[in-house]
N, C-alpha and C positions, 0 to 999 in steps of 0.2 A: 590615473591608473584604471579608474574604470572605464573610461574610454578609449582607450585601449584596449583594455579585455573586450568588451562590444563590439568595437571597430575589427580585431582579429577575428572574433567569432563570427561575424558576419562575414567577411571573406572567405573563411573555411565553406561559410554554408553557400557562399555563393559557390566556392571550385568544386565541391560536393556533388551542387545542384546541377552545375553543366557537362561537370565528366562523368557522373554515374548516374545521377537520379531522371535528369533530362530525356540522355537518349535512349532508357529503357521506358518512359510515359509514352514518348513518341514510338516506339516499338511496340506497344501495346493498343496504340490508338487510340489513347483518352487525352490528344492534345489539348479539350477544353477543361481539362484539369490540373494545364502547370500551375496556377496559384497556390492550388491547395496543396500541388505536389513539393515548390518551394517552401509552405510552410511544416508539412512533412519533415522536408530536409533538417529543418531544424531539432526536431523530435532526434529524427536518426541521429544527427552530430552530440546532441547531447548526451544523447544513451549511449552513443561511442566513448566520451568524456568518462562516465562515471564509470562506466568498464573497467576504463584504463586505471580509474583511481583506484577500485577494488584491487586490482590484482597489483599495483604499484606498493597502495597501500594500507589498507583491512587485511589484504593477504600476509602483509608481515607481519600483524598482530596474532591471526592465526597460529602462523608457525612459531611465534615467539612467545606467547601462552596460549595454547592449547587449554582445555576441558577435558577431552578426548582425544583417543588417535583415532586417525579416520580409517577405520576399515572398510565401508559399503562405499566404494567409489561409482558403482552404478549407479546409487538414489542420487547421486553430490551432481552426477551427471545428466541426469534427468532434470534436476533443478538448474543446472547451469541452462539447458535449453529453454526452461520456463522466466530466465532469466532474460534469457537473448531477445526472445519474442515477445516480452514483455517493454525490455525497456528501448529496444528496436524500434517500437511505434505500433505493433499490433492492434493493442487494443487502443490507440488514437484510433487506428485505421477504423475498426470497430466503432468506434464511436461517430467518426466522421458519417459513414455510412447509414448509420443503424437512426441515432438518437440527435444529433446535433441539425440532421435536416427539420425535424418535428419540432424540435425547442426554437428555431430559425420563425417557422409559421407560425406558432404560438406567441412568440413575443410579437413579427410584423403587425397580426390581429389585435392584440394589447394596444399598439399604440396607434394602430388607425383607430384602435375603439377610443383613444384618448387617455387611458391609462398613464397615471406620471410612473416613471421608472424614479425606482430609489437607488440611492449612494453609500454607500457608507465611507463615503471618503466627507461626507456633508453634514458628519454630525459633529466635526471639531476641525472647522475651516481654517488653511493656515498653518496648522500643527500637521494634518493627515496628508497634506501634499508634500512634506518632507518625504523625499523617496525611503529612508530606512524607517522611515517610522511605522509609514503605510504598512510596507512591508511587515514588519514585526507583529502591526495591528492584524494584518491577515493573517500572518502565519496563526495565532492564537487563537482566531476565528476558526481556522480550519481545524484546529487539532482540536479544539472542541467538539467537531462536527465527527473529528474521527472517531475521537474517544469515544462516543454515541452509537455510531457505525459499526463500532468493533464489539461494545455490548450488545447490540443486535444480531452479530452474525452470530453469537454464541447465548442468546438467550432465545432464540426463536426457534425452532426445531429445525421449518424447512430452509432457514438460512445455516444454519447451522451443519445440516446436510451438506451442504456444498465445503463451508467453510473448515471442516473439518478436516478437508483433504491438506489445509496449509499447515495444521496440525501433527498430523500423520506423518512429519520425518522423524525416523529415530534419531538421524546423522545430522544435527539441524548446523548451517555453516553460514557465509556471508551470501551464499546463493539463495536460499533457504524463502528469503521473503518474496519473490515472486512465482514461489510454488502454491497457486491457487487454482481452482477452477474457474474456467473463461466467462463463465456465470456471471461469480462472485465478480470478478473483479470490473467487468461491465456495470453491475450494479453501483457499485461502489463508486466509482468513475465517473454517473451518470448523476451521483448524487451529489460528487463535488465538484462538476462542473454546472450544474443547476444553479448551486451557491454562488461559484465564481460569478454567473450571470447576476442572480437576485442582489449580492452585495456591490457589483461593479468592480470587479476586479478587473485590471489590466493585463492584456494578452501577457506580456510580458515578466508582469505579477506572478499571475501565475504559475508563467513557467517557473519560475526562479525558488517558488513554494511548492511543487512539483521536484523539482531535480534535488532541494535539497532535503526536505521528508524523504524522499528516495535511498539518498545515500545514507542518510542517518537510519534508517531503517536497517539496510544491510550492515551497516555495524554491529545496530542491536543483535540479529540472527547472526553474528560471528560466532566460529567458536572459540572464542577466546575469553578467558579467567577472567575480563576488566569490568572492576567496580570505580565507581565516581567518588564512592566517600560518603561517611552519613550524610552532610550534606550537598553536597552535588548530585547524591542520588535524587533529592528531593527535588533539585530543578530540572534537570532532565535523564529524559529515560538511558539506563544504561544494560548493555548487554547482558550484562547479572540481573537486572531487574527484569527484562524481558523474557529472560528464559525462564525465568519462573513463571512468566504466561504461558511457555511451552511444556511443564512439568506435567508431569500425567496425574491426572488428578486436580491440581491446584490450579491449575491453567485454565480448566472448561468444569470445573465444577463448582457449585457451593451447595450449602445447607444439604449435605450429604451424598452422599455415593451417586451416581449414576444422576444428579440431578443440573442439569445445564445451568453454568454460571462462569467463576471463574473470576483470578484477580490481573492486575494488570494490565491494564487497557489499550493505555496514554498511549500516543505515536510519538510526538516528541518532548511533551510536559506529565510529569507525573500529578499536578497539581489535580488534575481531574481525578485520578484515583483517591487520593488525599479528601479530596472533597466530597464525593462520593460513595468510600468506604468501601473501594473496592482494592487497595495498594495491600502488598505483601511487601516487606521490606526483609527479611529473614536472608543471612546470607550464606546461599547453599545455592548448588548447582547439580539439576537434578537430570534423572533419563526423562530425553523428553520423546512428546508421541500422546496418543487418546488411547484409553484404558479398553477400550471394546478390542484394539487391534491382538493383545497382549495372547499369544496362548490359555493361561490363565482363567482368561475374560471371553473364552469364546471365539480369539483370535481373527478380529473380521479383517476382510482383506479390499486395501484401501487402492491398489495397482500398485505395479513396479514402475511402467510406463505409461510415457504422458498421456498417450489416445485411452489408453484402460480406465486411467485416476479420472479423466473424463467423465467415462461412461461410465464410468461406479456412483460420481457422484450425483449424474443423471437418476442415476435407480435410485437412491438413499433420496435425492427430494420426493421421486414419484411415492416413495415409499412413504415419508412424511405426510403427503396431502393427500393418499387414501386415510390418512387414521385425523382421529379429531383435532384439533390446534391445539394446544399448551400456551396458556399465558408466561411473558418469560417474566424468571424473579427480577424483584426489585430489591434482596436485602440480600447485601454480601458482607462475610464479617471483614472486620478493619484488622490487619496486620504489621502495624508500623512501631 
């Protein structure tokens, strides 16, 4: 079965690569770049894949329990774009471009200097070359790495700046999780693909811990009523647990009003919150959004569209690092 899956998937990416991806490299003139444009292709086909699963089926859970009716179709639509260009291959493209040349030098230099490269497939020979194990061993690695990532976007001011824009939907739907600034999500990107190197992950690893944090993502950001259960909330993150990282308030705050923190971390294990002391288990579904936006509060203005949320969140870092740094907390109360 799974070679087959493999085998189909690879076919696609090859009819892909030679009806559309090919003759537009060559039509641009960067023929010394079909390899990397092949491996592109695969980026594109997969983010085409889980397109089709959203709207096959997340979207049904949507329509079948709702939280809300969606009335602001313009913000849903906004994020559909940040969706498209996200899981399209952009910020690979970005990455190819930007960081993955420098990371290339840096390691080549390591190992003429003689450098051993570590494994983490080398710390339980035998058992970790089991493909699903590996796997599962990474995936736990990574979400750790995230859970960390996600405390920092929201405990640091000038990360928080940026990250705050993913915050900022009132309307939050299965589109909702690739509403970031191109910033943030480069950082973020640049920090788990450093990993993937430093541990030895497999291109293919990778991807596969890649596509499916992805989709589980867009679940959690559904808007749909679904809880796991007292206990399955505790194994993995569910869409009620995550919107309450979205709640205004409870989401980006702790130890008082206006002060950067927040519960709910985890990307696809709650265990980290649990251990950490930073999980809300409480089951309720709240308006989600950051309290500055709110009339109330001052009413800041976060854009409507994508070039704006851009440059807003441009100003909100500049604005951050003219004023002095804020250590971020480290004590969140426990909620479970």
């Amino acid at each position: 079965m799974i070679d087959w899956i493999s085998n189909t998937f690879d076919s696609l990416q090859l009819l892909l690569y030679e009806n559309v991806v090919q003759p537009v490299v060559f039509g641009l003139g960067l023929g010394n770049l079909l390899e990397d444009a092949f491996d592109a292709t695969g980026w594109l086909l997969l983010g085409l894949m889980q397109i089709v699963i959203m709207l096959v089926g997340i979207r049904v859970l949507e329509r079948r329990w709702p939280v809300e009716p969606v009335t602001d179709h313009a913000a849903i639509r906004v994020d559909v774009f940040y969706t498209l260009i996200h899981r399209l291959g952009l910020v690979h493209l970005l990455m190819f471009f930007s960081i993955e040349p420098v990371w290339d030098g840096i390691a080549a230099e390591l190992r003429l200097a003689g450098m051993p490269s570590w494994q983490l497939d080398g710390l339980w020979p035998g058992v970790i070359d089991i493909a699903w194990v590996s796997l599962l061993l990474y995936l736990v690695v990574f979400d750790f790495a995230g859970y960390w990532l996600h405390r920092w976007q929201h405990g640091w001011n000038w990360w928080w700046a940026l990250h705050s824009l993913h915050h900022s939907q009132r309307q939050m739907t299965m589109w909702s999780d690739n509403r970031n600034h191109l910033l943030d999500d480069v950082i973020v990107a640049t920090a788990m693909a450093l990993l993937a190197r430093v541990i030895g992950v497999e291109p293919g690893q990778f991807v596969a811990i890649t596509v499916i944090t992805q989709l589980h993502e867009s679940l959690q950001h559904a808007n749909a009523r679904i809880t796991f259960g007292r206990i399955g909330e505790r194994l993995l993150v569910s869409p009620r647990f995550h919107r309450l990282h979205h709640s205004i308030g409870i989401g980006h705050e702790s130890g008082g009003r206006g002060t950067l923190g927040g519960h709910n971390f985890g990307v696809l294990l709650p265990v980290w919150d649990l251990l950490f002391r930073t999980a809300n288990f409480e089951n309720r579904y709240d308006a989600t959004g950051v309290r500055d936006q709110l009339p109330e509060e001052g009413g800041r203005d976060y854009g409507e569209g994508f070039w704006r949320q851009q440059w807003l969140g441009l100003k909100r870092l500049a604005g951050t690092l003219r004023r002095a740094p804020s250590p971020p907390p480290l004590g969140n109360a426990n909620r479970s």
